[in-house]
PQR file with spaces between the fields and no chain letter, atoms N, CA, C, O and H, PARSE charges and radii, in Angstrom:
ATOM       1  N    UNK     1      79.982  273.167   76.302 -0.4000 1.5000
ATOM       2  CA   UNK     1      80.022  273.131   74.839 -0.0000 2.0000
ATOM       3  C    UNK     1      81.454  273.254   74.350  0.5500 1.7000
ATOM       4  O    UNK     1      81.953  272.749   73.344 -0.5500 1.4000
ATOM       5  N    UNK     2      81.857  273.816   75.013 -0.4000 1.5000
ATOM       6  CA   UNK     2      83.545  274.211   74.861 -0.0000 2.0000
ATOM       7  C    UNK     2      84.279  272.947   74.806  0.5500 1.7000
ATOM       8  O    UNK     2      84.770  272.581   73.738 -0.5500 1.4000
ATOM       9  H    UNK     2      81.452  274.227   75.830  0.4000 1.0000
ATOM      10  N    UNK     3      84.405  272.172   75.995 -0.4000 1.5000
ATOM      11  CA   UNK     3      84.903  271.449   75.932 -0.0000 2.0000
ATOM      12  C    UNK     3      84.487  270.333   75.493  0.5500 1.7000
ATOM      13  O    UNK     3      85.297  269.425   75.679 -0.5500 1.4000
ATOM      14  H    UNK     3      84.005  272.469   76.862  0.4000 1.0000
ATOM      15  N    UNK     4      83.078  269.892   74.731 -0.4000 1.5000
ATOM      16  CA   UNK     4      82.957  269.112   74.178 -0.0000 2.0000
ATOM      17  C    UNK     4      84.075  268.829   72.753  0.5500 1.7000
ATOM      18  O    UNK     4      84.854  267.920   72.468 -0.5500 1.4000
ATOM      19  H    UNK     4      82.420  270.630   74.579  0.4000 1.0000
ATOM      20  N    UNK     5      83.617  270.292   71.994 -0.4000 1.5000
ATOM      21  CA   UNK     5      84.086  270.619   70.867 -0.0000 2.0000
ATOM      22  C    UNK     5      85.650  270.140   70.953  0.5500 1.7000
ATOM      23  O    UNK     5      86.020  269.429   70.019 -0.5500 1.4000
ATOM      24  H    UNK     5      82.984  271.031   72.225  0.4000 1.0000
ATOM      25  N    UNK     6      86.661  270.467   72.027 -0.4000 1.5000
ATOM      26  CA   UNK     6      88.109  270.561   72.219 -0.0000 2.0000
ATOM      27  C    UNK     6      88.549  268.868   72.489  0.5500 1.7000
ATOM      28  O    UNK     6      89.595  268.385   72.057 -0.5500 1.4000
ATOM      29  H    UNK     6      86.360  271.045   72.786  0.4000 1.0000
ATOM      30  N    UNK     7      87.499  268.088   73.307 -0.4000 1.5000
ATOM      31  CA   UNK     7      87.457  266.641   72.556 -0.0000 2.0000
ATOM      32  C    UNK     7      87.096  266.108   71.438  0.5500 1.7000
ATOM      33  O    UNK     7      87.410  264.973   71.079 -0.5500 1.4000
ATOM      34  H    UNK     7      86.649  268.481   73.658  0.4000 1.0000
ATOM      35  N    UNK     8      86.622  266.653   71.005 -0.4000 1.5000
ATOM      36  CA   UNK     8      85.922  266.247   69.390 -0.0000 2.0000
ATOM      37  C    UNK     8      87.360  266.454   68.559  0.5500 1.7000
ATOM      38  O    UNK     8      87.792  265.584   67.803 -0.5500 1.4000
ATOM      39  H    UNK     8      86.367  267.575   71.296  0.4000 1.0000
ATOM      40  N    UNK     9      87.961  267.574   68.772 -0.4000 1.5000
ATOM      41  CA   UNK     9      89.027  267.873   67.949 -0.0000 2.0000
ATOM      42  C    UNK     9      90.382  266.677   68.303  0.5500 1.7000
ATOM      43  O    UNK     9      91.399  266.492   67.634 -0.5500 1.4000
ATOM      44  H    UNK     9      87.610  268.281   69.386  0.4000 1.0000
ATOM      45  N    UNK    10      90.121  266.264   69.077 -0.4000 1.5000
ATOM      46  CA   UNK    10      91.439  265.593   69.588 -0.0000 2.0000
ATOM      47  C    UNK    10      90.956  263.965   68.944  0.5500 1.7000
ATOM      48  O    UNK    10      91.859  263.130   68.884 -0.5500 1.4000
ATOM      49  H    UNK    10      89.295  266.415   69.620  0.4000 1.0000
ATOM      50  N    UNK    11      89.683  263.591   68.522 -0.4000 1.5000
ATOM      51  CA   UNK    11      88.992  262.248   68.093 -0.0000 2.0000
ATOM      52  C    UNK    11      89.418  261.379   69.400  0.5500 1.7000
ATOM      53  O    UNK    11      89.926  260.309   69.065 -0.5500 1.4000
ATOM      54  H    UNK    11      88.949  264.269   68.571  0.4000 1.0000
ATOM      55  N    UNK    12      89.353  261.538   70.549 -0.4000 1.5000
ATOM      56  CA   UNK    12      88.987  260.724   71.819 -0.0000 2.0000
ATOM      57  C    UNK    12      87.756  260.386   71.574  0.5500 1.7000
ATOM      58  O    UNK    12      87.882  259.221   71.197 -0.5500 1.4000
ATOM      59  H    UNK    12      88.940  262.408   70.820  0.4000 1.0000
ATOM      60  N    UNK    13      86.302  260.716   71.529 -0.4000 1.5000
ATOM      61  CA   UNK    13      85.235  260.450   71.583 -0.0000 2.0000
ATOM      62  C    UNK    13      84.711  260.157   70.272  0.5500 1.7000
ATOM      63  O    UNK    13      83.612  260.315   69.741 -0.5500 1.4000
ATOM      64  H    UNK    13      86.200  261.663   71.836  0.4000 1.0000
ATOM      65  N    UNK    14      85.609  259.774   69.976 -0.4000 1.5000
ATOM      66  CA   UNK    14      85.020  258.887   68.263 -0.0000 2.0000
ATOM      67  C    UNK    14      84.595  257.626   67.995  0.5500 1.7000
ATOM      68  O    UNK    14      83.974  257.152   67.044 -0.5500 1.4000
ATOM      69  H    UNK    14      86.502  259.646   70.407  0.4000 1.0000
ATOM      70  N    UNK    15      85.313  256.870   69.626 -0.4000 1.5000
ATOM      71  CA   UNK    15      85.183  255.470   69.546 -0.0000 2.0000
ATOM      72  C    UNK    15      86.772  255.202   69.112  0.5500 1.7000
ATOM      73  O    UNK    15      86.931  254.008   69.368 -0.5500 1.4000
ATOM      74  H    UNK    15      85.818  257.254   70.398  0.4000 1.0000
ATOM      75  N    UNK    16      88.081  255.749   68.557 -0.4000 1.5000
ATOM      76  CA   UNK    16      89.021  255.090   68.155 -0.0000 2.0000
ATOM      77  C    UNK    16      90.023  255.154   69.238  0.5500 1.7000
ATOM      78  O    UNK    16      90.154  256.231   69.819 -0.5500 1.4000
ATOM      79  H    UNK    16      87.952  256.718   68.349  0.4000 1.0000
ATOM      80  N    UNK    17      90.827  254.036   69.625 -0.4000 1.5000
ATOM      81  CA   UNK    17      91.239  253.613   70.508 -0.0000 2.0000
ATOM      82  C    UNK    17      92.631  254.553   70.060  0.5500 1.7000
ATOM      83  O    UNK    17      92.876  254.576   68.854 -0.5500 1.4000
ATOM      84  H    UNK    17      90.720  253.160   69.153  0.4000 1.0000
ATOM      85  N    UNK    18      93.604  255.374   71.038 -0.4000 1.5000
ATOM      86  CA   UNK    18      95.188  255.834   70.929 -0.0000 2.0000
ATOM      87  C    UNK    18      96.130  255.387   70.854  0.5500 1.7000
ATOM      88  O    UNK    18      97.054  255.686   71.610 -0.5500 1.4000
ATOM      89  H    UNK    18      93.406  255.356   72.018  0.4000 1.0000
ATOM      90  N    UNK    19      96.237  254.343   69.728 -0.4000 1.5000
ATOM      91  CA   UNK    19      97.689  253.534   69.899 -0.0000 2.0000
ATOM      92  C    UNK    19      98.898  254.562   70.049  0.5500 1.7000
ATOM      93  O    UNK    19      98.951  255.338   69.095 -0.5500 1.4000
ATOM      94  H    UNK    19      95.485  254.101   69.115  0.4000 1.0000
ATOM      95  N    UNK    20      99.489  254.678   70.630 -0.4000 1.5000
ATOM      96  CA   UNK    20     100.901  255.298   71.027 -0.0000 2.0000
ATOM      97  C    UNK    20     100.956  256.876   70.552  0.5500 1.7000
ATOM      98  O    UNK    20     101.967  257.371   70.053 -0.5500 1.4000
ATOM      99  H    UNK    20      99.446  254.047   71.405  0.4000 1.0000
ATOM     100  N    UNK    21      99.381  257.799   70.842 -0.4000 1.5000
ATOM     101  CA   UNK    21      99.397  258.868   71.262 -0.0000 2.0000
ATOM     102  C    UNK    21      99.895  259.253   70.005  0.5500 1.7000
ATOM     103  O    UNK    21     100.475  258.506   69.216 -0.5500 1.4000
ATOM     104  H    UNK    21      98.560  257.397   71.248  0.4000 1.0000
ATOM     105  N    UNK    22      99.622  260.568   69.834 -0.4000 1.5000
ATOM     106  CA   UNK    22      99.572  261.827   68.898 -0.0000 2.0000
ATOM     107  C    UNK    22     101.003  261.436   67.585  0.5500 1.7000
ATOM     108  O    UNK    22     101.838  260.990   68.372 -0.5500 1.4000
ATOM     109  H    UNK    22      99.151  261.174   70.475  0.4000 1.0000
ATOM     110  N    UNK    23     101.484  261.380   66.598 -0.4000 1.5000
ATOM     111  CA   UNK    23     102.116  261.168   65.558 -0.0000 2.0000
ATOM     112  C    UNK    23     103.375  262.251   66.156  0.5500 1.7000
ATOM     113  O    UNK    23     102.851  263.281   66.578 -0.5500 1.4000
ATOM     114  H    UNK    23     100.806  261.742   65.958  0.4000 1.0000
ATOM     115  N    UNK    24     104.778  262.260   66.280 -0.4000 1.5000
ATOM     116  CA   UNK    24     105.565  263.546   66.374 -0.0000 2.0000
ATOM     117  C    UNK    24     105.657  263.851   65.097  0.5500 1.7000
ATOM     118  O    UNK    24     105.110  263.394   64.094 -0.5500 1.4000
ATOM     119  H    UNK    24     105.204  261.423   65.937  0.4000 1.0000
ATOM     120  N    UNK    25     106.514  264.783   65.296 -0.4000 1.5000
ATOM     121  CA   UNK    25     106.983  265.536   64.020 -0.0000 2.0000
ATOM     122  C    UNK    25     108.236  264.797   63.298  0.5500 1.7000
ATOM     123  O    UNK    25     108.715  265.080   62.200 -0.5500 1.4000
ATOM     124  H    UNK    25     106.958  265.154   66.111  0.4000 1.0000
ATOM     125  N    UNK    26     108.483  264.182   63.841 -0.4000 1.5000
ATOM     126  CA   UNK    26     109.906  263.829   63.503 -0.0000 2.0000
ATOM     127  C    UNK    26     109.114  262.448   62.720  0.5500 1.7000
ATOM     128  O    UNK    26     109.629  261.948   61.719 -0.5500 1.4000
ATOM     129  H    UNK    26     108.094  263.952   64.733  0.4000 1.0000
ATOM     130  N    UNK    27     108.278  262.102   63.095 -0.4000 1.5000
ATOM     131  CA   UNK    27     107.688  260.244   62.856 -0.0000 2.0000
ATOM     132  C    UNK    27     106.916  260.579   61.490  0.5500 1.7000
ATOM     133  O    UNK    27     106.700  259.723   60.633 -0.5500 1.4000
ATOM     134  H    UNK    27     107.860  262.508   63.908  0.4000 1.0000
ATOM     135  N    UNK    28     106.551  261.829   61.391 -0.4000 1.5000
ATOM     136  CA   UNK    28     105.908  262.640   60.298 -0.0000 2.0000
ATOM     137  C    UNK    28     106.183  262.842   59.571  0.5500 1.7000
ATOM     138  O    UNK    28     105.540  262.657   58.538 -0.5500 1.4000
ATOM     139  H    UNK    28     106.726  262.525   62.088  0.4000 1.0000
ATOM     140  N    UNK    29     107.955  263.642   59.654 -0.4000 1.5000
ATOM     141  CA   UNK    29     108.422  263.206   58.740 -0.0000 2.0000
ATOM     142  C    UNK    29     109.655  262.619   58.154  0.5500 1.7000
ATOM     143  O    UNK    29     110.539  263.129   57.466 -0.5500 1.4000
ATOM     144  H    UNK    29     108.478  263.792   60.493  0.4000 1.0000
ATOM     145  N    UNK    30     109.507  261.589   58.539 -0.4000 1.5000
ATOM     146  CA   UNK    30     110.202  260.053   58.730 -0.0000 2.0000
ATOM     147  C    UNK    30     109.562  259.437   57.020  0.5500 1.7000
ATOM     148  O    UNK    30     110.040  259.138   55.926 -0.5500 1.4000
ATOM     149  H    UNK    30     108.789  261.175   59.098  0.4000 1.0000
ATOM     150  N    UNK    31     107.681  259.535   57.947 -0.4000 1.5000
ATOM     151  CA   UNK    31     107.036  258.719   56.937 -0.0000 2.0000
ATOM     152  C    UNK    31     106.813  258.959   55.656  0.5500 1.7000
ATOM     153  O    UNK    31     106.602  258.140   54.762 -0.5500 1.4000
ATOM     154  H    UNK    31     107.292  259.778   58.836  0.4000 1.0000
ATOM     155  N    UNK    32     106.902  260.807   55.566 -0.4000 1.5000
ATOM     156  CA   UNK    32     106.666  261.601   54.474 -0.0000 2.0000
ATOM     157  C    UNK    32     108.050  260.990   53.747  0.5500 1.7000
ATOM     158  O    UNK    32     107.774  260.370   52.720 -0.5500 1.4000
ATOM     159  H    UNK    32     107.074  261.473   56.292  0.4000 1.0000
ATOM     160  N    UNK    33     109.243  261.028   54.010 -0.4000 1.5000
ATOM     161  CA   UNK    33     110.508  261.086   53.740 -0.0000 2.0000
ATOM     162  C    UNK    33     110.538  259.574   52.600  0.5500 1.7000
ATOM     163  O    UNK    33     110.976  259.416   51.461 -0.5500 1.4000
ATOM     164  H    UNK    33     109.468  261.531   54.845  0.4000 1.0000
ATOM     165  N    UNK    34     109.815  258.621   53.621 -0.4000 1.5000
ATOM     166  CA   UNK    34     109.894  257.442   52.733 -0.0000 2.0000
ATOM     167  C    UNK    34     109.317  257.293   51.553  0.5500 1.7000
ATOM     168  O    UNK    34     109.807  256.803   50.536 -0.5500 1.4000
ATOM     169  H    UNK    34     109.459  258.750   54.547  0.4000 1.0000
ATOM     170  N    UNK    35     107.947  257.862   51.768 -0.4000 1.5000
ATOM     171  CA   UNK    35     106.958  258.130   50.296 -0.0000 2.0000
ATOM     172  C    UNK    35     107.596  258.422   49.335  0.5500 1.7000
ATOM     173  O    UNK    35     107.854  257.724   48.354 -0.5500 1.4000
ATOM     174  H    UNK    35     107.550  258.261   52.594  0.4000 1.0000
ATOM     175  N    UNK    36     108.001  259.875   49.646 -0.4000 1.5000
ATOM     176  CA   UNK    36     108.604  260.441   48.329 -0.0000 2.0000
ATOM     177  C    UNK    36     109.763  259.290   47.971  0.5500 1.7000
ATOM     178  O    UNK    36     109.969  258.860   46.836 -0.5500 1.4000
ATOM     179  H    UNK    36     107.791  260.442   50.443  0.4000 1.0000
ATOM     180  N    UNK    37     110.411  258.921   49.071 -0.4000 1.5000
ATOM     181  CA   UNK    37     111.738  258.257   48.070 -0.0000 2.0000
ATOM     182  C    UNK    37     111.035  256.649   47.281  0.5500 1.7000
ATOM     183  O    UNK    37     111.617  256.029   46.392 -0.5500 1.4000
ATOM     184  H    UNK    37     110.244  259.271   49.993  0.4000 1.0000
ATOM     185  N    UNK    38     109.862  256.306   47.814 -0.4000 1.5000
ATOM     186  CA   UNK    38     109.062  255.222   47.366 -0.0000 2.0000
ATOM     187  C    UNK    38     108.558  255.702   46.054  0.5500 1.7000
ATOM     188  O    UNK    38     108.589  254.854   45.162 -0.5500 1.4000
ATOM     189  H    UNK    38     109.389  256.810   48.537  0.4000 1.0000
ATOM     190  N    UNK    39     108.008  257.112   45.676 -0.4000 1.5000
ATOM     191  CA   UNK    39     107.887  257.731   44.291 -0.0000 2.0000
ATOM     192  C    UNK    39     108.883  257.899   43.728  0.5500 1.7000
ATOM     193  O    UNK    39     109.055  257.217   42.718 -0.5500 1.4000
ATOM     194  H    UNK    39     107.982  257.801   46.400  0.4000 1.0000
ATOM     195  N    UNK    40     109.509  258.465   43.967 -0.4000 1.5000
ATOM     196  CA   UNK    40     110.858  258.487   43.189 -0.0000 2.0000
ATOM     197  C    UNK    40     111.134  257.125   42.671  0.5500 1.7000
ATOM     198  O    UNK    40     111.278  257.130   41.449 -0.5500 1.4000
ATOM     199  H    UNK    40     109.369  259.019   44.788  0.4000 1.0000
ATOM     200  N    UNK    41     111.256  255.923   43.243 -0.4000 1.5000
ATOM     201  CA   UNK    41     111.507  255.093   43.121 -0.0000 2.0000
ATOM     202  C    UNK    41     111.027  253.908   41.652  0.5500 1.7000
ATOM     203  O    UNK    41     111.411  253.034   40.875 -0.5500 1.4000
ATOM     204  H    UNK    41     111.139  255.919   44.236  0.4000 1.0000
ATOM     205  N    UNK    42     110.141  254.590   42.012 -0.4000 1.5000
ATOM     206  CA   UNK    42     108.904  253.976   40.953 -0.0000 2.0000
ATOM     207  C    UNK    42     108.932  254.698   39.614  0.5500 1.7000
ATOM     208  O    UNK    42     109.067  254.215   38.490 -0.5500 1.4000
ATOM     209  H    UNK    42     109.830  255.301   42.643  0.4000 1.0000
ATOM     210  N    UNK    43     108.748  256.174   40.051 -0.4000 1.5000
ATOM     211  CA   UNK    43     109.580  257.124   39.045 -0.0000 2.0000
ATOM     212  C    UNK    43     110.900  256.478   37.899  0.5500 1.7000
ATOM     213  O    UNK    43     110.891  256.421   36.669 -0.5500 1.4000
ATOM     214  H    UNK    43     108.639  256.566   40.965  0.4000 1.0000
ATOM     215  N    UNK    44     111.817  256.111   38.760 -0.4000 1.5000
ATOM     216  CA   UNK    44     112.785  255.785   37.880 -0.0000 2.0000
ATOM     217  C    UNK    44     112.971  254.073   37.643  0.5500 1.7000
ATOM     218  O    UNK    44     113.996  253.742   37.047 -0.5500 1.4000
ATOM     219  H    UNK    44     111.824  256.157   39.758  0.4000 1.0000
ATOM     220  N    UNK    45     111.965  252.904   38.112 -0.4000 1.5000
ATOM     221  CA   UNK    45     112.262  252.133   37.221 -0.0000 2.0000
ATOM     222  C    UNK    45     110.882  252.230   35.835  0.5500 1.7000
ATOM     223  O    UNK    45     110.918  251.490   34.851 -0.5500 1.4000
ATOM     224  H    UNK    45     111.132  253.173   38.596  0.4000 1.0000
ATOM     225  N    UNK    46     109.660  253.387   36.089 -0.4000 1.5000
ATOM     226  CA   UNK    46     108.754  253.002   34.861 -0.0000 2.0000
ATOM     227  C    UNK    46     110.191  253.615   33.617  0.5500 1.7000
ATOM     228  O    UNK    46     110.730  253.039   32.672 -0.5500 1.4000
ATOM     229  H    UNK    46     109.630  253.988   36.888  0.4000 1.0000
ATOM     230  N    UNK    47     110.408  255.135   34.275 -0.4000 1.5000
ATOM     231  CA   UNK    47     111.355  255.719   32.723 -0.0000 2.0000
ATOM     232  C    UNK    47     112.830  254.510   32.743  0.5500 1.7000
ATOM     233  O    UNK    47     113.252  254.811   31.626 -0.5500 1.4000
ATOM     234  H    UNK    47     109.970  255.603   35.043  0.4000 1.0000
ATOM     235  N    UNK    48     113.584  253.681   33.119 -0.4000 1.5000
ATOM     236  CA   UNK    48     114.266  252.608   32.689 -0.0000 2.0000
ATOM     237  C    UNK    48     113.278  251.576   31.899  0.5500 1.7000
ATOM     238  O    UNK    48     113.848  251.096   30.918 -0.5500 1.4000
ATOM     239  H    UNK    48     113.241  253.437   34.027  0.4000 1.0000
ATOM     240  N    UNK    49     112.251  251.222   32.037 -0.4000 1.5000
ATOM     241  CA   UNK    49     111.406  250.288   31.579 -0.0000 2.0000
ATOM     242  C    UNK    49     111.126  250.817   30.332  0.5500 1.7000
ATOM     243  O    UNK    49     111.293  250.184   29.289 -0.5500 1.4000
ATOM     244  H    UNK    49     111.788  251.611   32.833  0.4000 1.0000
ATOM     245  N    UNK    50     110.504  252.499   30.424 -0.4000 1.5000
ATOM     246  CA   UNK    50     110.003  253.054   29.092 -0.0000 2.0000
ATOM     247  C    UNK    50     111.475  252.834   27.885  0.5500 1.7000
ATOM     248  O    UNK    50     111.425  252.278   26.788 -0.5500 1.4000
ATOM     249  H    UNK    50     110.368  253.012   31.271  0.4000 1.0000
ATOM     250  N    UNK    51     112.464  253.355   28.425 -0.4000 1.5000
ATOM     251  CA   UNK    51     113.543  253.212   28.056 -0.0000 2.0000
ATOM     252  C    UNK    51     114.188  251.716   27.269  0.5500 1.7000
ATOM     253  O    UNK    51     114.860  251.673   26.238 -0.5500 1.4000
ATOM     254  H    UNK    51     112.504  253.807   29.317  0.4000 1.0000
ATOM     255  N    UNK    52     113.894  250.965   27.829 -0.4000 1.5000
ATOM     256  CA   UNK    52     113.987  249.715   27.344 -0.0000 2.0000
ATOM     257  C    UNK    52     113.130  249.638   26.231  0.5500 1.7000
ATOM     258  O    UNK    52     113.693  249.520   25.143 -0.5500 1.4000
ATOM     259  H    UNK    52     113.348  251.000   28.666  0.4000 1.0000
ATOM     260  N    UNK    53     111.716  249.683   26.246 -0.4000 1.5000
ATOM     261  CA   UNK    53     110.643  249.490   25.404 -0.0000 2.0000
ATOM     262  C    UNK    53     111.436  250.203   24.123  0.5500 1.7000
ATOM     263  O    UNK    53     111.638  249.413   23.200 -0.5500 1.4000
ATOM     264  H    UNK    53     111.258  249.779   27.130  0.4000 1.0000
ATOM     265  N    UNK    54     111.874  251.430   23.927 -0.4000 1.5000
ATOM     266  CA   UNK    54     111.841  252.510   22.968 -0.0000 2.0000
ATOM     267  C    UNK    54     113.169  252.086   22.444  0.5500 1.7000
ATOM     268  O    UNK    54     113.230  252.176   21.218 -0.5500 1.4000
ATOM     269  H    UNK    54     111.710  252.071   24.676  0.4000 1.0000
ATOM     270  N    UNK    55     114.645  251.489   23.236 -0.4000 1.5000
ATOM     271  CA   UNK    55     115.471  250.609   22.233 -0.0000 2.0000
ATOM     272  C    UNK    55     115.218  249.658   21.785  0.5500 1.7000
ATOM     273  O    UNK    55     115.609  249.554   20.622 -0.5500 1.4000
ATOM     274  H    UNK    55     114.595  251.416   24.232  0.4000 1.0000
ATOM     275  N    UNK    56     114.435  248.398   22.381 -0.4000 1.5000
ATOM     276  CA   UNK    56     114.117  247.970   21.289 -0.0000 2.0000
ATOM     277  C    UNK    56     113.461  247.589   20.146  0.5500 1.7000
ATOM     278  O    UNK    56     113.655  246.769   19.248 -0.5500 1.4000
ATOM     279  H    UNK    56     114.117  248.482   23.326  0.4000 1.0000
ATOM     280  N    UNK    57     112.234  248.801   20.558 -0.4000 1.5000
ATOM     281  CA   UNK    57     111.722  249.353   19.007 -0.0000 2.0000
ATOM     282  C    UNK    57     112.484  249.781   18.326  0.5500 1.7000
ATOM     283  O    UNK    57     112.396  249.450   17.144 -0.5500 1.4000
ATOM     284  H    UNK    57     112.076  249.467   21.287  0.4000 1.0000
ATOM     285  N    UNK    58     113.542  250.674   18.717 -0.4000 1.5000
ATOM     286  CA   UNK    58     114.057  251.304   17.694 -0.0000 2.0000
ATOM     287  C    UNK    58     115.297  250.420   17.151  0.5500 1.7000
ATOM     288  O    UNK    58     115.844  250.661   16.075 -0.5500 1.4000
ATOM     289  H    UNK    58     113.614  250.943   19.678  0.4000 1.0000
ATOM     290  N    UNK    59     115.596  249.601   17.824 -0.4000 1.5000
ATOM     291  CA   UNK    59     116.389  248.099   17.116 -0.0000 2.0000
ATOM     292  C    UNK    59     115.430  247.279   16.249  0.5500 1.7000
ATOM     293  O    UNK    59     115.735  247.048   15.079 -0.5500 1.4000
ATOM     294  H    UNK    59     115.152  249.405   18.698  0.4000 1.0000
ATOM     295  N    UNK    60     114.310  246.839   16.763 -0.4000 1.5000
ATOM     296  CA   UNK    60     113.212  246.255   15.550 -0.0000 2.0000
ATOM     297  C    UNK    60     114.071  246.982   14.319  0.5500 1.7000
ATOM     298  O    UNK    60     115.045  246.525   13.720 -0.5500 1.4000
ATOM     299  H    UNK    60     114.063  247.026   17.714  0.4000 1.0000
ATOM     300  N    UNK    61     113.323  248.409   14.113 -0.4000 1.5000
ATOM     301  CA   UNK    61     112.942  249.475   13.422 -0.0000 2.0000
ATOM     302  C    UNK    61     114.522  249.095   12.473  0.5500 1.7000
ATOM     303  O    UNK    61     114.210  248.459   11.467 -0.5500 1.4000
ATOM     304  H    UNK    61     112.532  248.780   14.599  0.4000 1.0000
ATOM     305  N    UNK    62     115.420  249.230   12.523 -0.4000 1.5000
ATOM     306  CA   UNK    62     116.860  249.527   12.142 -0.0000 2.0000
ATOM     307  C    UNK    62     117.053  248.079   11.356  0.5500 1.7000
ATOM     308  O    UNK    62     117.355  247.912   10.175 -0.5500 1.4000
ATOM     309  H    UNK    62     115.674  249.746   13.340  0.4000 1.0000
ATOM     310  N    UNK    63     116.763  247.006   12.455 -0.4000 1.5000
ATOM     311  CA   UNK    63     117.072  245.578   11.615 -0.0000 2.0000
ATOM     312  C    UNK    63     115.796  245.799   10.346  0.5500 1.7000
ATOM     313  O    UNK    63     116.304  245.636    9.236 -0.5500 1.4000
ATOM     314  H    UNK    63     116.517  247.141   13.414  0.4000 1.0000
ATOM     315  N    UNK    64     114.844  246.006   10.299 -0.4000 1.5000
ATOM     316  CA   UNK    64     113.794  245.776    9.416 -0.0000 2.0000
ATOM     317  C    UNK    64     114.488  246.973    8.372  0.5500 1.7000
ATOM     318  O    UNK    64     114.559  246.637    7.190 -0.5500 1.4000
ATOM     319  H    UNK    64     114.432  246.138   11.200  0.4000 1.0000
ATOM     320  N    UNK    65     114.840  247.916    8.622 -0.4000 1.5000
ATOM     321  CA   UNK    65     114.978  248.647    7.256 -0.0000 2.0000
ATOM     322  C    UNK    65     116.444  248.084    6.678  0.5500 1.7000
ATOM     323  O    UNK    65     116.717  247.837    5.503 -0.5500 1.4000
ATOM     324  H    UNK    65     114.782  248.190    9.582  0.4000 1.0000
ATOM     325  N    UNK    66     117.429  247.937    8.022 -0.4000 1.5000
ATOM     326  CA   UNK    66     118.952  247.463    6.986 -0.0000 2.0000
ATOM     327  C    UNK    66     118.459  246.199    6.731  0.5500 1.7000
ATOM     328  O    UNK    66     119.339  245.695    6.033 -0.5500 1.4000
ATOM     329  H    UNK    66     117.208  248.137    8.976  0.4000 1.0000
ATOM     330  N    UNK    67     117.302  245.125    6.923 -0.4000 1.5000
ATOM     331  CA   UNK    67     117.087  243.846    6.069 -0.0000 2.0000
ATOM     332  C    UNK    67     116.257  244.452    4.616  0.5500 1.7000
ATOM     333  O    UNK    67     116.584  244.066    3.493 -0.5500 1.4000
ATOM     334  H    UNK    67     116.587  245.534    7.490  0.4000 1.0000
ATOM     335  N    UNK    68     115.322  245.293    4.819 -0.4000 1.5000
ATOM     336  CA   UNK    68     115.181  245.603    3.192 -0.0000 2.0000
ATOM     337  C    UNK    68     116.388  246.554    2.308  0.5500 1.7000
ATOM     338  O    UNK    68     116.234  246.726    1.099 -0.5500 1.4000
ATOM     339  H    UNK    68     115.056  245.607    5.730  0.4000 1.0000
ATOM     340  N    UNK    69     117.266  246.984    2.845 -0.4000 1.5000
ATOM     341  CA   UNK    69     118.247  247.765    1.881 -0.0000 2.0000
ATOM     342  C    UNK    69     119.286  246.782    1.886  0.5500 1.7000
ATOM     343  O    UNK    69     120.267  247.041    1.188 -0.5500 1.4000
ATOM     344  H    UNK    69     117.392  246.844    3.827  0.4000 1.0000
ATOM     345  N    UNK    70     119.279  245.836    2.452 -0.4000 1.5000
ATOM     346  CA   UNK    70     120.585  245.044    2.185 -0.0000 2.0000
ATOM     347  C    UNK    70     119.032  243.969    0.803  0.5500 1.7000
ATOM     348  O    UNK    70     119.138  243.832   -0.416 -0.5500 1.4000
ATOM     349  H    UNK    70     118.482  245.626    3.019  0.4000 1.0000
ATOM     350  N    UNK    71     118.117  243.580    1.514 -0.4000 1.5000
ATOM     351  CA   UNK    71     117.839  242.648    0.255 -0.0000 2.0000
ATOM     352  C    UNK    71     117.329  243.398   -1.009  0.5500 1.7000
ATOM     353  O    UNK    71     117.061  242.760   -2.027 -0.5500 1.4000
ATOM     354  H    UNK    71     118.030  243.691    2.504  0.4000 1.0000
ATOM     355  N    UNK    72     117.165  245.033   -0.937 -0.4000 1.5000
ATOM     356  CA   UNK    72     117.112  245.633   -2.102 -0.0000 2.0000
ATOM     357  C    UNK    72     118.892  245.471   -2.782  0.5500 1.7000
ATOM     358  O    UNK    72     118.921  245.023   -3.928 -0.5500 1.4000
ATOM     359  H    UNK    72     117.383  245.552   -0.111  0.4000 1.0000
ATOM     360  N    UNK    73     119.620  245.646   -2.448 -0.4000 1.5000
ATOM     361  CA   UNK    73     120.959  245.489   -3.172 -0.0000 2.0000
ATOM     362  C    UNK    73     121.133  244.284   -3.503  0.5500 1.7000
ATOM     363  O    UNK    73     121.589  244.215   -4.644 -0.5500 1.4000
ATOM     364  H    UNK    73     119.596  246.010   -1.517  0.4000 1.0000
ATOM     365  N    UNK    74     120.940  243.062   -2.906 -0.4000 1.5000
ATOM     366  CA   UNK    74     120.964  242.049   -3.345 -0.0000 2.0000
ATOM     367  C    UNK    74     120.136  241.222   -4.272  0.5500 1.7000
ATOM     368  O    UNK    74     120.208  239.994   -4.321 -0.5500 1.4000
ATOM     369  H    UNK    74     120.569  243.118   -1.978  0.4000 1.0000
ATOM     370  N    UNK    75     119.017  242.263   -5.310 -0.4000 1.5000
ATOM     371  CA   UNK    75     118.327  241.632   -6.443 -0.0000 2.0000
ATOM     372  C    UNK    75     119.341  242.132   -7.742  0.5500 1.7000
ATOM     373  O    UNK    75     119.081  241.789   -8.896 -0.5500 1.4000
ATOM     374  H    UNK    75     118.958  243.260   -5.270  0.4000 1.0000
């Protein structure tokens, strides 16, 4: 029973085949390492993008009011 359990834990008897044996630590975190910099990544082009969006609303915003105060002075 013992050693059933101590294969069970290792997923040998799952049916899934060991491509190149147990993950190290180092490959672990290699992969972790990339994620985060893949979030990050993404991280900073949505806030450049948001960023974009919000100048040029706020350019809309500026031309539309200096076009009504310039054509209010000009009646």
């Amino acid at each position: 029973m013992r050693r059933h359990t101590q294969v069970q834990e290792r997923g040998t008897d799952l049916g899934e085949p060991m491509t190149g044996g147990p993950m190290g630590r180092r490959e672990r975190l290699e992969l972790a390492g990339r994620s985060v910099l893949g979030v990050l990544a993404l991280t900073m082009v949505l806030l450049l993008l948001s960023g974009l969006v919000i100048a040029v609303l706020l350019l809309a915003f500026n031309w539309l009011v200096f076009g009504m105060v310039v054509g209010g002075l000009g009646e």
